[in-house]
ROZA-586129 format. One record per residue (C-alpha): residue number from 1; residue in one letter; chain; x, y, z. Coordinates in nm, 4 decimals. Each point is the difference from the previous one (the first is absolute). Last residue first. Layout:
[pt NUM,A,A,[X,Y,Z]];
...
This chain:
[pt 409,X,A,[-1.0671,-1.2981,-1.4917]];
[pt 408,X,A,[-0.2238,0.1418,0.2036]];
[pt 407,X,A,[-0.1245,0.3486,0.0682]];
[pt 406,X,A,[-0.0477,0.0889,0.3290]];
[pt 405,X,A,[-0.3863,0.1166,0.1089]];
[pt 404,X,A,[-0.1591,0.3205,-0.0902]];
[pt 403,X,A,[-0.1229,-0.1060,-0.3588]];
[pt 402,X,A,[-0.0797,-0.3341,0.0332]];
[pt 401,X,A,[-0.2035,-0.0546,-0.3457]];
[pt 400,X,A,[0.3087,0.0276,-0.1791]];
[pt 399,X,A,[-0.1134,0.2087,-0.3514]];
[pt 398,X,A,[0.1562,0.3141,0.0925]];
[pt 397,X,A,[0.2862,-0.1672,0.1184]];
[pt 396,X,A,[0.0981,-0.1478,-0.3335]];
[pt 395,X,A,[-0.1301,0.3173,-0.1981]];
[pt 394,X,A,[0.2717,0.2296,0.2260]];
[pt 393,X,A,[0.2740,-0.3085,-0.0812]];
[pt 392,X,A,[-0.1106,0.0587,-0.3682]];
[pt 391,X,A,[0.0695,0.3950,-0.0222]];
[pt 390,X,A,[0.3160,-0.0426,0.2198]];
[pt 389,X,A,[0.1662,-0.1859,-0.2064]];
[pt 388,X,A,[0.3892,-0.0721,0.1548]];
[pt 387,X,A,[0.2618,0.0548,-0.2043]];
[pt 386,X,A,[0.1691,0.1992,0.2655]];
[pt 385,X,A,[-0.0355,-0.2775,0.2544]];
[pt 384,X,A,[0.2442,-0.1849,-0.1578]];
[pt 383,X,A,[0.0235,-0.3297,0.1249]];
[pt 382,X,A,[0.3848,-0.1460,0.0307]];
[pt 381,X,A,[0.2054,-0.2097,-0.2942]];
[pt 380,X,A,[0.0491,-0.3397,0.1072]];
[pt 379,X,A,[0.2006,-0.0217,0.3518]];
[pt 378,X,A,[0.3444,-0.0341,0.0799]];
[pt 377,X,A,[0.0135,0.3043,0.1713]];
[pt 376,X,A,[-0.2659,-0.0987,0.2243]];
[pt 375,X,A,[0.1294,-0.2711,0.0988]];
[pt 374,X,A,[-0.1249,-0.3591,-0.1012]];
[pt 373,X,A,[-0.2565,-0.1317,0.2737]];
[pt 372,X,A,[0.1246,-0.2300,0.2822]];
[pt 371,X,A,[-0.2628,-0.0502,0.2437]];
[pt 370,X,A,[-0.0451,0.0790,0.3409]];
[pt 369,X,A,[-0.0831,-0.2278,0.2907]];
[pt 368,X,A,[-0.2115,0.1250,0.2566]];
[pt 367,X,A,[-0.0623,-0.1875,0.3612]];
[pt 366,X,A,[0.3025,0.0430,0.1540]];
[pt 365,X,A,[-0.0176,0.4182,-0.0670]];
[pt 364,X,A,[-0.4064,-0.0335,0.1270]];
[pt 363,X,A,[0.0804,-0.1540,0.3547]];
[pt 362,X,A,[0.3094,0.2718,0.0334]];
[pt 361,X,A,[-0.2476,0.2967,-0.1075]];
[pt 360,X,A,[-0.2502,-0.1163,0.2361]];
[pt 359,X,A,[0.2650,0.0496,0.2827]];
[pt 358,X,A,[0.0704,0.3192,-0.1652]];
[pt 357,X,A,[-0.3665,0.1178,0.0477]];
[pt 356,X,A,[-0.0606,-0.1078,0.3775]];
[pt 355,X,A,[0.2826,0.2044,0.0393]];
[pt 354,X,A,[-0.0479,0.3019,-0.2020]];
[pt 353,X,A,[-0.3854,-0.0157,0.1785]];
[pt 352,X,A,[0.0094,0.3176,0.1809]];
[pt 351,X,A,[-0.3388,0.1516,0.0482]];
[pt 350,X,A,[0.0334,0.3688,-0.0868]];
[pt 349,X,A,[-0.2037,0.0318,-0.3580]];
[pt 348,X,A,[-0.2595,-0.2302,0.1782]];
[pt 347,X,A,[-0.0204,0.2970,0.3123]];
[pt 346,X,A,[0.0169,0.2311,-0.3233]];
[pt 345,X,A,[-0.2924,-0.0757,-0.1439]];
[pt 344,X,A,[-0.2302,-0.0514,0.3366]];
[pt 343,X,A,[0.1131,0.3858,0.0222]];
[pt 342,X,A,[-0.1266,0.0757,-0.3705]];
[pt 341,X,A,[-0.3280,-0.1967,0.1161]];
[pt 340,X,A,[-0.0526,0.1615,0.3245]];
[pt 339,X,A,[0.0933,0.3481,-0.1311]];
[pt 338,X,A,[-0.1865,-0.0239,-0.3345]];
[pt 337,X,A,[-0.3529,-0.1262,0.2139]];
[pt 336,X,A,[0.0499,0.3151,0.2200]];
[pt 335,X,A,[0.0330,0.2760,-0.3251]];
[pt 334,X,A,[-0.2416,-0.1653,-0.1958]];
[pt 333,X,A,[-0.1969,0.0925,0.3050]];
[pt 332,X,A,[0.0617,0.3451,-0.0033]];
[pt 331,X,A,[-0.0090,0.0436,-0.3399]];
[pt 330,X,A,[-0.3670,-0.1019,-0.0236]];
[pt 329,X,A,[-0.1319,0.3349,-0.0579]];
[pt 328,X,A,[0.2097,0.0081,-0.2677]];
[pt 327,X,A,[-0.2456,-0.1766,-0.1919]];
[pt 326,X,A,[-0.2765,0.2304,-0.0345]];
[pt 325,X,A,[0.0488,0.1014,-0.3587]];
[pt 324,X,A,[0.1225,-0.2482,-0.1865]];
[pt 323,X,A,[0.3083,0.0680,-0.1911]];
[pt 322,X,A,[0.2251,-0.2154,0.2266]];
[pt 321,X,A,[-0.2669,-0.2895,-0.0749]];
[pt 320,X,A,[0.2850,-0.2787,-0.1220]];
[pt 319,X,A,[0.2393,0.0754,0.2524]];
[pt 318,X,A,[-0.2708,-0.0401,0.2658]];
[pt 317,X,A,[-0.1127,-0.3201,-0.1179]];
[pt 316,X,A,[0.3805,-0.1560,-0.0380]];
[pt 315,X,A,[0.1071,0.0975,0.3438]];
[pt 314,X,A,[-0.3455,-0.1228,0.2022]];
[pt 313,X,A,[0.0660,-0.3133,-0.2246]];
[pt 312,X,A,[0.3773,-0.0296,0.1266]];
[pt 311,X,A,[-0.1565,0.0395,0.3438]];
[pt 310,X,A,[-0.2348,-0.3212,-0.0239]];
[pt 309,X,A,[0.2698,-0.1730,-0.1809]];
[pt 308,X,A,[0.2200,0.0348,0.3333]];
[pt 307,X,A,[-0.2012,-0.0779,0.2322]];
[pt 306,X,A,[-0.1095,-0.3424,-0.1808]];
[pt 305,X,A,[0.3665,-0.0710,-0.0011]];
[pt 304,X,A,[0.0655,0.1038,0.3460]];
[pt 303,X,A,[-0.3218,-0.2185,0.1078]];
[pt 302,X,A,[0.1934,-0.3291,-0.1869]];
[pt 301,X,A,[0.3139,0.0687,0.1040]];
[pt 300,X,A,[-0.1753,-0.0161,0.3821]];
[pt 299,X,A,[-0.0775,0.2646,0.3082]];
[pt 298,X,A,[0.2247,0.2401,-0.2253]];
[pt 297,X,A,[-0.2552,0.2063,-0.1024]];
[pt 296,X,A,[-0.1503,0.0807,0.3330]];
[pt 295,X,A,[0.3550,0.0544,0.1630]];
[pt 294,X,A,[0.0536,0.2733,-0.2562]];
[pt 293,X,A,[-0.3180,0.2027,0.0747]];
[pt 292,X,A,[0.0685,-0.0493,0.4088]];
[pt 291,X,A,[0.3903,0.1093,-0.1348]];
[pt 290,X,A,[-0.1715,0.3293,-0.1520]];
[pt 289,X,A,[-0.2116,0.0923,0.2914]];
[pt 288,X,A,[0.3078,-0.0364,0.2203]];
[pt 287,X,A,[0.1445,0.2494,-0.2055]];
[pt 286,X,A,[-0.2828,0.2119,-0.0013]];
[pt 285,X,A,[-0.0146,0.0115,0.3445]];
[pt 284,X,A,[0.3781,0.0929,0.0369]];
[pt 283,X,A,[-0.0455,0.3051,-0.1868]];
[pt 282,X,A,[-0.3391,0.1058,-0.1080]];
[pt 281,X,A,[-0.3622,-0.1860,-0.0569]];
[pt 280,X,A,[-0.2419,0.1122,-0.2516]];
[pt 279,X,A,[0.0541,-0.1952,-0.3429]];
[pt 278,X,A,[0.2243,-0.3213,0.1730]];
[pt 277,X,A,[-0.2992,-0.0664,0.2295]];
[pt 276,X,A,[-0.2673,0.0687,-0.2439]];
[pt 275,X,A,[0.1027,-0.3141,-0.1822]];
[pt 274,X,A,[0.0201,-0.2084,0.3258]];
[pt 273,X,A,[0.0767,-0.3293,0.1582]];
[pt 272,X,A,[-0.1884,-0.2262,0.1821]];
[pt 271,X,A,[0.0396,-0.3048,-0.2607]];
[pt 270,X,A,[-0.3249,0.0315,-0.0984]];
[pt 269,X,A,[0.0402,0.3816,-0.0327]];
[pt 268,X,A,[0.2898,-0.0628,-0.2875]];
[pt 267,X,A,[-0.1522,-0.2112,-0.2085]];
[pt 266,X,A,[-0.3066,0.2467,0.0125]];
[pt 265,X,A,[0.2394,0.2986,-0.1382]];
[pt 264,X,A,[0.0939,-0.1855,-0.2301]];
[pt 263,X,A,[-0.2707,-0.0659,-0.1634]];
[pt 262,X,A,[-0.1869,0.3092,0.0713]];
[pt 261,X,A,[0.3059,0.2024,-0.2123]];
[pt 260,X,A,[-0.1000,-0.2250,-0.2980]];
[pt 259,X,A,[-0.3506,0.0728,0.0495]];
[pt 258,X,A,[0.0352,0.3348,0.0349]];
[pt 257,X,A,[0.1997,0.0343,-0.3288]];
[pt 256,X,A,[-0.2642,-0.2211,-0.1689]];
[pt 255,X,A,[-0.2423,0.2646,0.0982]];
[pt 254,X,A,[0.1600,0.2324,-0.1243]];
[pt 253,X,A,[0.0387,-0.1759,-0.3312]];
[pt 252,X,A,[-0.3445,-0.0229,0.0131]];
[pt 251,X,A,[-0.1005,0.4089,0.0912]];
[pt 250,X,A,[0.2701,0.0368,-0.3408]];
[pt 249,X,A,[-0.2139,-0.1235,-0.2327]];
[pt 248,X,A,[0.1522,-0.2951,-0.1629]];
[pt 247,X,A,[0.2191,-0.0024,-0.2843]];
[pt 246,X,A,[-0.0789,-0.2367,-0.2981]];
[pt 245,X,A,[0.3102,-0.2398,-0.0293]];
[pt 244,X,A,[0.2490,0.0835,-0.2367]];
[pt 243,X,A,[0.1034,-0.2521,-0.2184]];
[pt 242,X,A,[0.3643,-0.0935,-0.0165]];
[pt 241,X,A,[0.2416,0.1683,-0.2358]];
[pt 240,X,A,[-0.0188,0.0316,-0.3542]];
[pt 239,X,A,[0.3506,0.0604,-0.0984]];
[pt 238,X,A,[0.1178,0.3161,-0.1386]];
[pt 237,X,A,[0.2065,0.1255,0.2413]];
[pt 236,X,A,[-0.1959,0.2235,0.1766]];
[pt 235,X,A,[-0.2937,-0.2459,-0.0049]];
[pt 234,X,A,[0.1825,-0.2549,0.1545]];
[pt 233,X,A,[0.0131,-0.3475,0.0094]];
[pt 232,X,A,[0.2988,-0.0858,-0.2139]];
[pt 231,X,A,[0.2449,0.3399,-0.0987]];
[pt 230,X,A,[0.3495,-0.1184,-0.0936]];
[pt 229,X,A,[0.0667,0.0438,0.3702]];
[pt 228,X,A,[-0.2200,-0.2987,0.0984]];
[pt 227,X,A,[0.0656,-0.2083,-0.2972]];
[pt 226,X,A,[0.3805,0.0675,0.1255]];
[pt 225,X,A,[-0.0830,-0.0748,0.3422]];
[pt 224,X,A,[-0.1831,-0.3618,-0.0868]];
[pt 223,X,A,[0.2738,-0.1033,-0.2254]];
[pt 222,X,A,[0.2570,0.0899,0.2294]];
[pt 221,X,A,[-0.2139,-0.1627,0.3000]];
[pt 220,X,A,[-0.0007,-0.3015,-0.2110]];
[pt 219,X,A,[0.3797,0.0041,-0.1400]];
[pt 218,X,A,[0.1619,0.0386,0.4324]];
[pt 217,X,A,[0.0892,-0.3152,0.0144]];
[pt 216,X,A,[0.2500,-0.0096,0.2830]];
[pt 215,X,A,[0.3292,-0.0040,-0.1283]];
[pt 214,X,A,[-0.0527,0.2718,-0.2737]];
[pt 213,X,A,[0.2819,0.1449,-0.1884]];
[pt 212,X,A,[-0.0623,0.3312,-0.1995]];
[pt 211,X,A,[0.2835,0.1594,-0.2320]];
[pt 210,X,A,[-0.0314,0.3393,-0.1145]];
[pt 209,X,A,[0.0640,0.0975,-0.3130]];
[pt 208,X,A,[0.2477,0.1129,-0.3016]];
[pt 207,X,A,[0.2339,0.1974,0.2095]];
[pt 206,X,A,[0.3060,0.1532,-0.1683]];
[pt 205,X,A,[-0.1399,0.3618,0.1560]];
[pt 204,X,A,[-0.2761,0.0001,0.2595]];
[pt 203,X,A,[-0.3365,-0.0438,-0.0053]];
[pt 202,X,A,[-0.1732,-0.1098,0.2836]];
[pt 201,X,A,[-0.2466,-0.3349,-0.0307]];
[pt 200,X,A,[0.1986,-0.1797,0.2742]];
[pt 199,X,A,[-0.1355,0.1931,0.2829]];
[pt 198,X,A,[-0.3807,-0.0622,-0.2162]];
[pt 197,X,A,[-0.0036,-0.3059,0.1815]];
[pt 196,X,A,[-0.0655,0.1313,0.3302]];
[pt 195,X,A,[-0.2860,0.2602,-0.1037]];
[pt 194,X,A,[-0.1743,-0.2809,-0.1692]];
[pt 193,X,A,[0.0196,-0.2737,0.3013]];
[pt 192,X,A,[-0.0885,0.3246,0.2629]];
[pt 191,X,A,[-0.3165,0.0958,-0.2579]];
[pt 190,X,A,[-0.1414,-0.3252,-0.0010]];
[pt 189,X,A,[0.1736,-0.2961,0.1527]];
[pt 188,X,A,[0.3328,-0.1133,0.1485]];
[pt 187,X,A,[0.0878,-0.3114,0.1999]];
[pt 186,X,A,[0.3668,0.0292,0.0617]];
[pt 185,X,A,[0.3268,-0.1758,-0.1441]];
[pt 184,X,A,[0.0656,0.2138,-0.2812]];
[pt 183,X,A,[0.2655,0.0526,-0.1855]];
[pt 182,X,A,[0.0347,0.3516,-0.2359]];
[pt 181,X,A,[0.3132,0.0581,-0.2006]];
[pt 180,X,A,[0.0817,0.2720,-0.1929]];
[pt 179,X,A,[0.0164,0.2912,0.2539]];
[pt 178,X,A,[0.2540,0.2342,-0.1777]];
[pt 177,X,A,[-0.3269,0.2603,-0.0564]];
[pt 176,X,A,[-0.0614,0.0151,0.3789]];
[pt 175,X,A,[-0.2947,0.1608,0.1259]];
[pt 174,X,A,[-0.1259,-0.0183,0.3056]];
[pt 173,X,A,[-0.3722,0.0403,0.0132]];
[pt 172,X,A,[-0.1238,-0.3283,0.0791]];
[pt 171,X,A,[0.1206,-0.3529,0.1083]];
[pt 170,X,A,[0.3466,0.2454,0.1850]];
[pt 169,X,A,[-0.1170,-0.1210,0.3303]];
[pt 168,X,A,[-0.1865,-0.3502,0.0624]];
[pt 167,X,A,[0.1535,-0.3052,0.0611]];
[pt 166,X,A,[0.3554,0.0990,-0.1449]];
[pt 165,X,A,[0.3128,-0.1326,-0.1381]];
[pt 164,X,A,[0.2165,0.2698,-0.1791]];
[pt 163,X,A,[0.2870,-0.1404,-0.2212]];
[pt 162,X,A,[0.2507,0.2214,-0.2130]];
[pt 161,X,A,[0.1276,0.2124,0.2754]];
[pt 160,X,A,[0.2979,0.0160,-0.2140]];
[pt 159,X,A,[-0.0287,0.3991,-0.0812]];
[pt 158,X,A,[-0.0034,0.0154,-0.4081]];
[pt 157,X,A,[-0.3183,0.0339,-0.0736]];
[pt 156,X,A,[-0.0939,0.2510,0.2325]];
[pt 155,X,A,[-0.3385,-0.0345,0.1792]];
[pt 154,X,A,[0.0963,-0.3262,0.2393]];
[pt 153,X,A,[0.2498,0.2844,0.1362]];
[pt 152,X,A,[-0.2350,0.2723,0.0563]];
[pt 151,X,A,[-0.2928,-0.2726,0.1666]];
[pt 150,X,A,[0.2896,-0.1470,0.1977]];
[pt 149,X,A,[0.1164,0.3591,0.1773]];
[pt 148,X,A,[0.3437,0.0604,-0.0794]];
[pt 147,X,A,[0.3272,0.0025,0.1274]];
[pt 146,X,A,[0.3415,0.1635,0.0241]];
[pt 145,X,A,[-0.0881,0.3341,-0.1206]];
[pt 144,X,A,[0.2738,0.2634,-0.0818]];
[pt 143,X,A,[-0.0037,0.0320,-0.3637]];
[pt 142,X,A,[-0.3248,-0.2009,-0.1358]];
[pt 141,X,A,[-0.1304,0.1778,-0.3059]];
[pt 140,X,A,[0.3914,0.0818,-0.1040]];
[pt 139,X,A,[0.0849,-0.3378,-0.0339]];
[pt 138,X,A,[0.2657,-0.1004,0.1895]];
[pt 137,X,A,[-0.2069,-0.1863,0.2574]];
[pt 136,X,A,[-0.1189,-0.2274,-0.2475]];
[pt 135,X,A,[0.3177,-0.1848,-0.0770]];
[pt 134,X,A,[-0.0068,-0.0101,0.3964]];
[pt 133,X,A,[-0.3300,-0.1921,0.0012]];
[pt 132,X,A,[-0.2390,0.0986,0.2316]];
[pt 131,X,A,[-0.0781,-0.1055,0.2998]];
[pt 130,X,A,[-0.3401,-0.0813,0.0536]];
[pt 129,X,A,[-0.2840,0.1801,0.2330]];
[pt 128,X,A,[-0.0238,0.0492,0.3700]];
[pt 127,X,A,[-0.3514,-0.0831,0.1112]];
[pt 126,X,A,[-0.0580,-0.2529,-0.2333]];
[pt 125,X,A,[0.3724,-0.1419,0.0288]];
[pt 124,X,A,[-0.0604,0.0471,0.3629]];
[pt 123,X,A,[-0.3348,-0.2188,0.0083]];
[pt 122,X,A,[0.1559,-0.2991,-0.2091]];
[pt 121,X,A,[0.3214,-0.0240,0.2358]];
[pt 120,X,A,[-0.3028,0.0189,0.2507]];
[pt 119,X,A,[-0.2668,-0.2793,-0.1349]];
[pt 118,X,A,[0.1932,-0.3001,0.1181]];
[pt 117,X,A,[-0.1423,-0.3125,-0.0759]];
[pt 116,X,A,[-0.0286,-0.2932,0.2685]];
[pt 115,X,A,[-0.3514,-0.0215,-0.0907]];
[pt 114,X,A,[-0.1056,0.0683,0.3237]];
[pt 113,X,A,[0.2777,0.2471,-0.0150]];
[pt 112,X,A,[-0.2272,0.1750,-0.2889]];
[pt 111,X,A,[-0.2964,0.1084,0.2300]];
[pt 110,X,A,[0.2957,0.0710,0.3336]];
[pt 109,X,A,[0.1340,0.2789,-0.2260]];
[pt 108,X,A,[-0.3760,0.0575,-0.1326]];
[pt 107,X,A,[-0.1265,0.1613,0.2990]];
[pt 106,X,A,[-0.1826,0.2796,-0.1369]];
[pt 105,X,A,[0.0585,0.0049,-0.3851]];
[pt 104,X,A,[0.1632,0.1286,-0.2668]];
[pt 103,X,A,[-0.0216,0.0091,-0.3911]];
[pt 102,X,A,[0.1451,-0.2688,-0.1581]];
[pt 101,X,A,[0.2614,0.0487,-0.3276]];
[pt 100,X,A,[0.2746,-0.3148,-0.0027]];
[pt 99,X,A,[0.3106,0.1050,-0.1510]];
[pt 98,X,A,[0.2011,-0.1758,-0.3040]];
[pt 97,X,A,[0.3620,0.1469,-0.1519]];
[pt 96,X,A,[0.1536,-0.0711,-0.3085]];
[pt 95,X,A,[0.3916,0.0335,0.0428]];
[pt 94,X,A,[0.1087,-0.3568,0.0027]];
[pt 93,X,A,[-0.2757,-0.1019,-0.2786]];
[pt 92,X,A,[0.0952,0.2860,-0.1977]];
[pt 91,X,A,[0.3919,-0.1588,0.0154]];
[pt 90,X,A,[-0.0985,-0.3725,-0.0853]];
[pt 89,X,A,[-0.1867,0.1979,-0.3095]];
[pt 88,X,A,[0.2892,0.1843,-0.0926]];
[pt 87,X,A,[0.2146,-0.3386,0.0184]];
[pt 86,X,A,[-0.2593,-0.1768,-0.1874]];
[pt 85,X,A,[0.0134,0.2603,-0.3211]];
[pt 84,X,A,[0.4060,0.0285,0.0116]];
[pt 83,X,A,[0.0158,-0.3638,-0.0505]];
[pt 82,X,A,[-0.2237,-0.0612,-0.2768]];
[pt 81,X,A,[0.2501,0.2862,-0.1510]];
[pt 80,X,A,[0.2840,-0.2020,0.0448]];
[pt 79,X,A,[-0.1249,-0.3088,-0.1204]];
[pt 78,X,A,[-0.2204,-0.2692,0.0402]];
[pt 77,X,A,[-0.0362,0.0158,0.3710]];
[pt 76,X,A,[-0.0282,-0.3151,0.2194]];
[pt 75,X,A,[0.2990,0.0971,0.2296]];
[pt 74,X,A,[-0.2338,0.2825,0.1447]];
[pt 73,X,A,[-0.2115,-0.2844,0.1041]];
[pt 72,X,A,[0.0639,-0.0235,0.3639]];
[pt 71,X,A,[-0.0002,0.3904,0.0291]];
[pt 70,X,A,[-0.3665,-0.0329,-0.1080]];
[pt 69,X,A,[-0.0631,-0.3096,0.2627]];
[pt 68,X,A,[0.1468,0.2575,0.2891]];
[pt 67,X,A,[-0.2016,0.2746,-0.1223]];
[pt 66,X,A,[-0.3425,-0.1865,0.0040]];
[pt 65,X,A,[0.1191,-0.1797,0.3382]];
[pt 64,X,A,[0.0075,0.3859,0.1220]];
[pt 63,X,A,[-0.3417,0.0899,-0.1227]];
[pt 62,X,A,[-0.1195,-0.3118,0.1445]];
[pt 61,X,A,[0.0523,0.1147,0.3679]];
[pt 60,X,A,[-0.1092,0.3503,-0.0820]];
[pt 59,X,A,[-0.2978,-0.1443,-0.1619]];
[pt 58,X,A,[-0.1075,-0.1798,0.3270]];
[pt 57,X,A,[0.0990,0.2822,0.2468]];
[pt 56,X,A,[-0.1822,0.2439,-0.2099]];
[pt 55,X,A,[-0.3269,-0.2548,-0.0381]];
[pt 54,X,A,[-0.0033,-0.0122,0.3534]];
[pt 53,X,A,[0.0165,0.3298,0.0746]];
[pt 52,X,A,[-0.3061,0.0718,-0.2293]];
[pt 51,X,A,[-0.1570,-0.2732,0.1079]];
[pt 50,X,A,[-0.0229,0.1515,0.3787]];
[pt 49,X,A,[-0.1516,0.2811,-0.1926]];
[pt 48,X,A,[-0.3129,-0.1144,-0.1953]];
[pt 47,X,A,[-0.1172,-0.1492,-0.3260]];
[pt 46,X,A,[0.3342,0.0379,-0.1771]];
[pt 45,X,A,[0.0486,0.2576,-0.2940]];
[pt 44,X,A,[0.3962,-0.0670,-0.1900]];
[pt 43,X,A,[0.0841,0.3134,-0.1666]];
[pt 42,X,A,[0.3261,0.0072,-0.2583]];
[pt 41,X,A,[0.1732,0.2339,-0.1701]];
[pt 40,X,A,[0.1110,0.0280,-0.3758]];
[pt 39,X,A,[0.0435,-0.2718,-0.3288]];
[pt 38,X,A,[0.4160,-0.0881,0.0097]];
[pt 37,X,A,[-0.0792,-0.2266,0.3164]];
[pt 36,X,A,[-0.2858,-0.1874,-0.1734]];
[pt 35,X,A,[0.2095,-0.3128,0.1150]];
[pt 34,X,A,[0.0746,0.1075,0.3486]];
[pt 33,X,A,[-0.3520,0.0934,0.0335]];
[pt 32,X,A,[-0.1498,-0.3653,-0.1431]];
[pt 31,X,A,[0.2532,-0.2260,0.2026]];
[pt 30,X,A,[-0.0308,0.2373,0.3262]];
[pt 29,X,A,[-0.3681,0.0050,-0.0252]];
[pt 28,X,A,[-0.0344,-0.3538,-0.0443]];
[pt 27,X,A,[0.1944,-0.0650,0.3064]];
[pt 26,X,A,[-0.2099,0.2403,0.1987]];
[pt 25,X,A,[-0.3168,-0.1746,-0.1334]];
[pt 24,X,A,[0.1644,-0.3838,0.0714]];
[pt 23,X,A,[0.0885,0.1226,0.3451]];
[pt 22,X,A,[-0.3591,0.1312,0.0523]];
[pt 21,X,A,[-0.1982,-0.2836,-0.0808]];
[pt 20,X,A,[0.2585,-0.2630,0.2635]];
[pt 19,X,A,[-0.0943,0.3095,0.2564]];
[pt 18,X,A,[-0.3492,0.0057,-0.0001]];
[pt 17,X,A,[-0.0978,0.4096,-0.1037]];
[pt 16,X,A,[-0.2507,-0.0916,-0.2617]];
[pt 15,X,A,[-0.1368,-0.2987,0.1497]];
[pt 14,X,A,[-0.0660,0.1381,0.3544]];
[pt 13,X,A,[-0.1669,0.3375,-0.1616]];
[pt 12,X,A,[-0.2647,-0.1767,-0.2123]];
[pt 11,X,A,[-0.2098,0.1330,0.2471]];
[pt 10,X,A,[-0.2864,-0.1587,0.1842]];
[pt 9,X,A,[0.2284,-0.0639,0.3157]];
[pt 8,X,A,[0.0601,0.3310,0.0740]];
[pt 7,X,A,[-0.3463,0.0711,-0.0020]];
[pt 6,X,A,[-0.0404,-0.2551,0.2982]];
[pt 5,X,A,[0.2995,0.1621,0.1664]];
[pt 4,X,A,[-0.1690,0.3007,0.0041]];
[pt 3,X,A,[-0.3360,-0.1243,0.1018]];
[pt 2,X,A,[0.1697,-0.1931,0.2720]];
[pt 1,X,A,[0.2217,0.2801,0.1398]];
């Protein structure tokens, strides 16, 4: 629970989801969506689930002050056809419709109700689907159906599902040409962060582009994927990749191998536990070999740590010498070392630390204070990435002497 909580900790994941930061996002989103509301559908990416249903119940709250303050001002129109334009866009705003996308989990009823969210009015609408319209249901294409499923009805342009918020479906392969506006809210890189963006890239008729808004600074990892993609550091490409070490002959990379696997395999005998245990024993034996192997790497964080590089470099050699011959005959024991360390995985994967982490998330909400930038909409004109040249961004990263590490700027 420690190491969990400790890596926890070393995300930016307590700023980005502090509740004074997301109010002003959500409220942002509702200023900019509800004024690009002529331009197509909408997908707002979060950095996990439980922000997900927050950022619903957030936007859905100012969503409804946004229509209130329009009706407000219907006395301000010019004239009659001034008049006309707000009240269809006071009547989209009534009909568009916003779901939250999250796959499911074990256990995440009682997850989200330390959060006092509810995930199962979310859950059925999954499970269930949308109404649809009625003006819909005369049209010969959907006779007889009452509802749909949300990815059929954020497909059709004219279904008010208008506003999908997800953490992780729908980033890649689902393609909706009326998608027009992108936000996101989540760390992206590489080839998720291109994949995700290019949702707003579909064609589709009276749309001129896709529009991008980025709360979290997402430029440098753009910059970084694209130079990627447009064909930086590798050969295939076009780019001159690293430098190749010479190879070694294959009895050394053996012997490497064995060294790697002697490593751990000594960690684990001074701590009266057993390699050879978890390779020939059966049944319940094995099992208890397994937690004497377990309870050896957790004597300390530090010694779990130190296990756990030790079998990540067993992993990496043996990947890399696949084509040797000779290597399979230590399957069995990459076999061992992968079950202790995938099982010491998911024992961190299970430790429960929601509650330690929303009390942190109170301490950091006090603590942050947001400023006021101009929304989005009211912005100078936006960056478009379409103009971008991709011949001089691959010289610029040729020439960086840190190659393999993030690209600042």
């Amino acid at each position: 629970m420690e190491q969990r909580l400790e890596l926890e900790l070393k995300r930016d994941h307590h700023i980005i989801t502090a509740g004074k930061r997301l109010n002003q996002v959500a409220r942002d989103f509702t200023h900019h969506y509800s004024t690009a509301w002529e331009s197509g559908k909408a997908m707002l990416v979060c950095i996990d689930k439980i922000t997900c249903v927050r950022m619903h119940k957030l936007i859905e709250f100012y969503w409804q002050e946004k229509v209130c303050e329009l009706e407000a001002q219907l006395l301000q129109a010019t004239d009659g056809q001034d008049e006309q334009y707000r009240r269809r866009q006071i009547e989209w705003m009534r009909q568009t419709q916003m779901a939250v996308l999250v796959s499911e989990e074990q256990g995440e009823v009682e997850k989200f109700r330390r959060w006092e969210l509810d995930i199962t009015p979310h859950r059925r609408l999954i499970k269930e689907g949308i109404d649809l319209p009625e003006a819909m249901r005369k049209q010969p294409q959907f006779q007889n159906m009452q509802r749909l499923p949300l990815d059929d009805a954020f497909k059709i342009e004219e279904h008010p599902f208008r506003g999908a918020i997800v953490c992780a479906m729908w980033l890649t392969g689902f393609d909706v040409p009326s998608l027009a506006n992108l936000y996101l809210d989540k760390p992206l890189k590489a080839h998720t962060l291109m994949q995700a963006i290019a949702r707003a890239n579909r064609v589709n008729e009276a749309k001129n582009n896709g529009m991008i808004v980025d709360y979290c600074g997402i430029l440098k990892n753009l910059r970084k994927a694209l130079a990627t993609f447009a064909g930086t550091g590798d050969d295939s490409r076009g780019g001159k990749g690293d430098e190749i070490e010479p190879a070694k002959p294959d009895e050394e990379l053996l012997a490497d191998l064995r060294e790697a696997i002697a490593f751990v395999r000594s960690f684990l005998e001074e701590r009266s536990a057993s390699l050879d245990g978890i390779i020939w024993q059966t049944g319940f034996a094995r099992n208890a070999e397994i937690l004497a192997a377990k309870e050896a790497a957790n004597e300390n964080d530090e010694k779990r740590k130190r296990f756990e590089v030790m079998c990540r470099a067993v992993f990496s050699k043996l990947k890399a010498y696949l084509t040797i011959e000779g290597v399979h005959d230590y399957r069995s024991d990459l076999n061992a070392i992968n079950i202790v360390y995938n099982s010491l995985q998911k024992d961190r994967e299970l430790a429960d630390i929601t509650d330690i982490i929303h009390q942190l998330h109170s301490i950091v909400d006090e603590a942050i204070v947001t400023q006021a930038y101009p929304n989005v909409a009211e912005e100078s004109a936006p960056y478009d990435i379409s103009k971008i040249d991709f011949d001089r961004l691959r010289r610029e990263f040729e020439h960086s002497p840190a190659k393999r590490t993030p690209y600042k700027i």
